[in-house]
N, C-alpha and C positions, 0 to 999 in steps of 0.2 A: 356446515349446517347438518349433512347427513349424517355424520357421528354424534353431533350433536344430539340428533332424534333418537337415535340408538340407542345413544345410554337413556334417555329419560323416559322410552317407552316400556321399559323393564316396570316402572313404577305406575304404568297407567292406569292399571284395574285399580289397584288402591286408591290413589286419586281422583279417581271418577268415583267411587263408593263416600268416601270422605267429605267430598263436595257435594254430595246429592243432602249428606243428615246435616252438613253445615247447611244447607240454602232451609231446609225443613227445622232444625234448631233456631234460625234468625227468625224467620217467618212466623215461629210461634211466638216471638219475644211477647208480642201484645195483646196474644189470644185472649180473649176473653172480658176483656179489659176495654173497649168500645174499640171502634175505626179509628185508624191513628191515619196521618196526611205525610205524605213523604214530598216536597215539591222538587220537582225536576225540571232541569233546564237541558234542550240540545239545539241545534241549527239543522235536523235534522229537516231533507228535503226528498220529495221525490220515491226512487224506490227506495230511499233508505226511510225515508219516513214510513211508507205501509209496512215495510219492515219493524217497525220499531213500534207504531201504536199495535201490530200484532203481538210481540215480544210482551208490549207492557199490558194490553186485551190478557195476555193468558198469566202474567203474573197475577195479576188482580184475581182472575179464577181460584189460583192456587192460595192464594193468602186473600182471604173474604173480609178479613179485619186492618188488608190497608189498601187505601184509598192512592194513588200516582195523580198529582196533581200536572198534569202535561204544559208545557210552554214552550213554545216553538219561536225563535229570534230569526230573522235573518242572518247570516253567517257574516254578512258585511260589519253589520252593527253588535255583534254576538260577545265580543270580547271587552268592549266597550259597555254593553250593558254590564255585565259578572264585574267585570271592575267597582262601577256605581253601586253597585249590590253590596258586594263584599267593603268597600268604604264605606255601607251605611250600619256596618254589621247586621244586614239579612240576606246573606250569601243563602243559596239554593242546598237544599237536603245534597242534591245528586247534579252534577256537571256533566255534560260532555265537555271536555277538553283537546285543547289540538296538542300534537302530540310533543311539539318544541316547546309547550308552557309547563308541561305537567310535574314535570321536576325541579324548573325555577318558581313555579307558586309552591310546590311541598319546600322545597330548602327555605322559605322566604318565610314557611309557617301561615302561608293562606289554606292549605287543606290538609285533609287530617292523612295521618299514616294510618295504613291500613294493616300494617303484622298486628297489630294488638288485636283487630276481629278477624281474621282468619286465625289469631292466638286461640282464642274463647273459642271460634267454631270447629277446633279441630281439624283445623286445614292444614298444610303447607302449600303454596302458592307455586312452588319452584318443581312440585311433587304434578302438580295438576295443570299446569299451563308451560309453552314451552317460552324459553329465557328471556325470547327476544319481545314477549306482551308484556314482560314487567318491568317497569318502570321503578325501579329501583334505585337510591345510591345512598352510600354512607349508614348501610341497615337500615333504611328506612324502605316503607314499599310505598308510590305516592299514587300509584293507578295500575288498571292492566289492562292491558288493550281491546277495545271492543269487539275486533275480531284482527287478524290478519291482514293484510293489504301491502299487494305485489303487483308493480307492473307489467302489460303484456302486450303483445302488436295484435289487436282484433284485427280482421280481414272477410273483405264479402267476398266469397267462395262461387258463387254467380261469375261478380265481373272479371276472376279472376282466370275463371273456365273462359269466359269472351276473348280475356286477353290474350289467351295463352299461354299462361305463366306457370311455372311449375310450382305449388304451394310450397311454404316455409316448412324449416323442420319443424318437428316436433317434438325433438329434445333440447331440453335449456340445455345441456353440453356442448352442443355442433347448432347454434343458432343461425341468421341470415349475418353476413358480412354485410356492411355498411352500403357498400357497392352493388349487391345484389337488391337490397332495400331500396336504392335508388334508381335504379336499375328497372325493378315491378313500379316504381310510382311515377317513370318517368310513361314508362305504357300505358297505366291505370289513367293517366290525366289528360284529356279533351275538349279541344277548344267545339263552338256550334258545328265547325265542318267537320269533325271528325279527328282532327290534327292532332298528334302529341307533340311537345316540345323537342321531338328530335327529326321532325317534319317541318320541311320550308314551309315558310309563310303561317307559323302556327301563331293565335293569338291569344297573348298571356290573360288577356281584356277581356276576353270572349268564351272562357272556362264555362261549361257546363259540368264538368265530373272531377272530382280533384284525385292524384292518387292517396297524398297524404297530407297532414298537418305541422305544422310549425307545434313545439310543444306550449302547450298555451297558459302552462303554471310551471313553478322551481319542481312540484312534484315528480313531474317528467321529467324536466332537465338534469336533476339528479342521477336518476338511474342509466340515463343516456351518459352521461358524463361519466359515473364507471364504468359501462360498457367500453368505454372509449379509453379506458384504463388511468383515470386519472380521481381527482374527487374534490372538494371546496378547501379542506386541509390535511395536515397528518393526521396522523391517528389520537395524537395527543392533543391534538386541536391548538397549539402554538406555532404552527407556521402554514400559511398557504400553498396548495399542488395546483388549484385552477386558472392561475396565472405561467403554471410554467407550458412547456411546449403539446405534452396529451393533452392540457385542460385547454388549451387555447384550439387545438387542431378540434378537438371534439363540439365545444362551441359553436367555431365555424363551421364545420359543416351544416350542423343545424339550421345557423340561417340561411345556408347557400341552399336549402329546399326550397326557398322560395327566392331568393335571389338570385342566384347561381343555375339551378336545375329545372325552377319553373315547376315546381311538382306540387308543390301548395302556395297558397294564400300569400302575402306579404301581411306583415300584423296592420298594415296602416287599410288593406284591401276587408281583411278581417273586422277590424273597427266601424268601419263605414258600413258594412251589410250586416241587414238581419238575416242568420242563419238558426234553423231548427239546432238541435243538441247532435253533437257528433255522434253516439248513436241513431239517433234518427237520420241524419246523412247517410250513416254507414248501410242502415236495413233499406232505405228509399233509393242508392244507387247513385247516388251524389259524390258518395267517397268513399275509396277503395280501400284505405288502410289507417289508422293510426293507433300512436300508443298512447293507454288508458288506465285508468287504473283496473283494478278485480271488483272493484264497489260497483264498476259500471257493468257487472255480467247482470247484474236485476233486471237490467231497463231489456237484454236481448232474450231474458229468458219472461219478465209477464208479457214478451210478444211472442212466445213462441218462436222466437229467431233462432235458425242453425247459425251464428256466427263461428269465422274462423276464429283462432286464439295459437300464437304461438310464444315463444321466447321474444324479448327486441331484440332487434338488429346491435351486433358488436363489431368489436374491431376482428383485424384476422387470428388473433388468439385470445378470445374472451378472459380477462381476468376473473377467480373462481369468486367474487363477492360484482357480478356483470350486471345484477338488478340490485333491488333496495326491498325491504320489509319494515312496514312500519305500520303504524292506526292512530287514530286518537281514540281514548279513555276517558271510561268513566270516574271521576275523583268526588270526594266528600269533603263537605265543609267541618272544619275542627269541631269535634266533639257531634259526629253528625249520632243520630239513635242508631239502635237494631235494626229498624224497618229499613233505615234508608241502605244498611249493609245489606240485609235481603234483596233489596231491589236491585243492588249492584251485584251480588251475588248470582242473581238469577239471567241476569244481562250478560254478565262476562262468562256464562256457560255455551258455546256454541250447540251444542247437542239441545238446549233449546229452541237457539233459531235455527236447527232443523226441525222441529214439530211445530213453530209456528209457520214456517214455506210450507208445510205438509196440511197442516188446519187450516190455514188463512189463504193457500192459493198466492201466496206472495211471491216473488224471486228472492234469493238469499244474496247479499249487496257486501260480503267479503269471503275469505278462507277463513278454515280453523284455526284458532290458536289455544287448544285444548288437547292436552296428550290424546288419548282416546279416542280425537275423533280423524287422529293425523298419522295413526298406529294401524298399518295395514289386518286384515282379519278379524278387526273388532267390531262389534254392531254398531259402534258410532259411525268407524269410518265406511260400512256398509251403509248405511241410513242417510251420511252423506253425499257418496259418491254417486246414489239412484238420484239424486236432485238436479244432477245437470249432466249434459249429456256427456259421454264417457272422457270422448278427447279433453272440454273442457276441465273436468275432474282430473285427467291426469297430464296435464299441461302446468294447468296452474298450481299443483300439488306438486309436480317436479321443480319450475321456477322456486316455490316457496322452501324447501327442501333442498333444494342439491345448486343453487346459483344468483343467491341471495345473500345480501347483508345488510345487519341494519342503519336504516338512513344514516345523515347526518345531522337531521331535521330531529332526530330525537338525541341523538349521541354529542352535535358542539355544543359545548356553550355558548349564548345569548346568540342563540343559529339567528332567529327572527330581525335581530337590529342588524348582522352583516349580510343577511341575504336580501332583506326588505328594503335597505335603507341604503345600501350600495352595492352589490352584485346584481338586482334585480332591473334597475334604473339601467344600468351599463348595457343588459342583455338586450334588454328592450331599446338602447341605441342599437344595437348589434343588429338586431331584428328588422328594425325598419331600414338599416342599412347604413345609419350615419357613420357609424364608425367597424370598421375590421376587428374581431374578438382582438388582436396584439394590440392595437390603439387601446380601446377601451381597458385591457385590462394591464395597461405599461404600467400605470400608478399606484395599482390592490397592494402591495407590500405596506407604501406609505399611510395609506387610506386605512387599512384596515388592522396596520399592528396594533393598533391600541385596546382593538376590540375582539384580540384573541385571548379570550380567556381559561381555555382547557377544553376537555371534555366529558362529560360524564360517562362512567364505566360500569 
């Protein structure tokens, strides 16, 4: 990834230039000519959402002649509506998309490719944004990422000074071994007397502080699962790795945090209690660690929270792709107008969602995925790196940079039917304990040959 950036920050000034008269070329498409209506769809929630009505607050500033028609779904029901939409043919100007759809609705011809208007505006895409936001295949461009998004182990720095424990590194290179991870969450976690699980008489029942979490989505379990050196398949997406011996060890471990180590929750413990948002755990003292995504640095920064931030936890020799990079994108319905590429245009520039964090008081709810602002010495990446406090700037810009690769939630094919429909189901036996990662995953060959399709490259 770090060579990667090398070569393409040669081309960053150009690209930031190019992109500024593209978003100001689209945005005049309809000058003059009345208000035109772009209607947009997200599931945007939380801090991503005050992010976002800020983003689109200053679009509208800039372009007086179009109007953002906002519509906010629940994310449960999110996919489900755009479906109905799109079978009624009045698919939405502007999508947010998850990021395993974005190239199976472009190949399938439900939204439009996007080289033809970065053609006209004078763009190249590959010039201005780096490799891993574009959604790309077979020359076609079908999205590009709404921002970056990399996981990280946050950490309250409080209990962490109570415990004792000597903080994580702070480079993705030399991260915490698995065993030191469990190791801080077996201290971090206390029952009413005070007990940790390596104290007699500790009760698992009787938790008041947890150290860490069970990963509570695929998104986690992913980058955990490279870490752990293995991944869902090959590279070619025609044979499974998460059933052999790393994907099954790495697995396991995961649930024995709460099985096995007693350091978090059991998911059946989790189901049953209403708990606040793992951030809100993490700043209130309830919980000492877990891994999250970079979307969730908003919620610690509109508090004002020092949170820690390091690398996750790997095996004892990190393989060089130990985390994952990925986003969901914004896509256009076929044949969408000018306006609606200006709105995307101006969304998929990070260097504006640094001046709406700076306008609007908001937290910024991913990383860069724009040369510019990712290109040390340049005023983007100055402009960005004042917006959150230093470690996190250069934590989560090392993870993203130097030990990262991208998911497989963007890269298999039909990721969604084999993670959703049978990896996910199994883990979740895994979790609650019914069955050992090796039980559960004897049968994945048979299960799931039918449904390896390739992968997109």
């Amino acid at each position: 990834m770090k060579k990667m950036f090398t070569i393409i920050a040669l081309l960053a000034m150009v690209g930031g230039s190019l992109f500024a008269n593209a978003q100001k070329d689209a945005g005049a498409a309809s000058a003059g000519a009345g208000q035109k209506t772009v209607v947009f769809y997200s599931w945007w929630a939380d801090a991503e959402k005050s992010m976002g009505d800020a983003l689109i607050d200053d679009f509208e500033a800039a372009h007086p002649d179009i109007k953002v028609e906002r519509n906010f779904i629940a994310y449960a029901d999110y996919a489900a509506k755009l479906n109905t939409m799109i079978a009624s043919n009045s698919a939405p100007d502007v999508m947010f998309l998850n990021e395993y759809l974005i190239s199976e609705w472009g190949e399938k011809g439900t939204t439009a490719d996007l080289n033809p208007y970065y053609a006209k505006a004078g763009v190249d895409p590959a010039k201005f944004f780096i490799p891993a936001a574009l959604y790309a295949n077979g020359g076609k461009l079908w999205g590009v990422a709404a921002t970056s998004t990399t996981t990280v182990l946050y950490y309250n720095k409080e209990m962490f000074s109570a415990a004792g424990i000597t903080l994580p590194p702070d480079s993705a290179a030399k991260p915490w071994g698995w065993a030191d991870y469990v190791a801080a969450a077996t201290k971090l976690t206390k029952d009413s007397s005070g007990k940790t699980p390596a104290d007699a008489g500790f009760n698992y029942n009787d938790v008041i502080q947890w150290g860490t979490t069970l990963p509570s989505s695929w998104i986690y379990v992913l980058p955990l699962l490279y870490a752990g050196g293995s991944s869902v398949a090959n590279a070619d997406g025609t044979a499974l790795e998460i059933n052999k011996a790393a994907g099954v060890a790495a697995i396991q471990a995961m649930a024995d945090l709460a099985l096995k180590n007693k350091v978090a929750q059991t998911a059946a413990m989790s189901n049953a209690q209403a708990f606040t948002g793992l951030p809100a755990m993490l700043m209130n003292g309830q919980l000492g660690m877990f891994v999250g995504g970079t979307f969730q640095m908003g919620d610690f920064e509109n508090e004002g929270y020092d949170v820690g931030i390091a690398q996750i936890p790997s095996n004892a020799n990190p393989p060089k792709g130990s985390n994952m990079v990925w986003s969901s994108a914004y896509v256009m319905k076929k044949d969408a107008s000018d306006e609606a590429f200006a709105l995307i245009s101006y969304l998929n520039d990070f260097n504006n969602w640094v001046k709406a964090s700076t306008n609007h008081s908001v937290g910024l709810t991913g990383l860069p995925q724009t040369v510019t602002t990712l290109t040390s010495g340049t005023p983007q990446f100055d402009a960005w790196t004042k917006l959150y406090p230093a470690s996190m700037a250069k934590v989560s810009g090392d993870i993203l940079n130097n030990a990262s690769r991208i998911g497989e939630n963007v890269t298999l094919k039909n990721f969604s039917v084999i993670m959703d429909q049978t990896i996910a189901p199994l883990i979740d036996e895994i979790w609650l304990g019914q069955k050992t990662a090796a039980d559960a995953f004897s049968g994945l060959d048979a299960a799931l040959k039918p449904q390896l399709q390739g992968a997109y490259h």
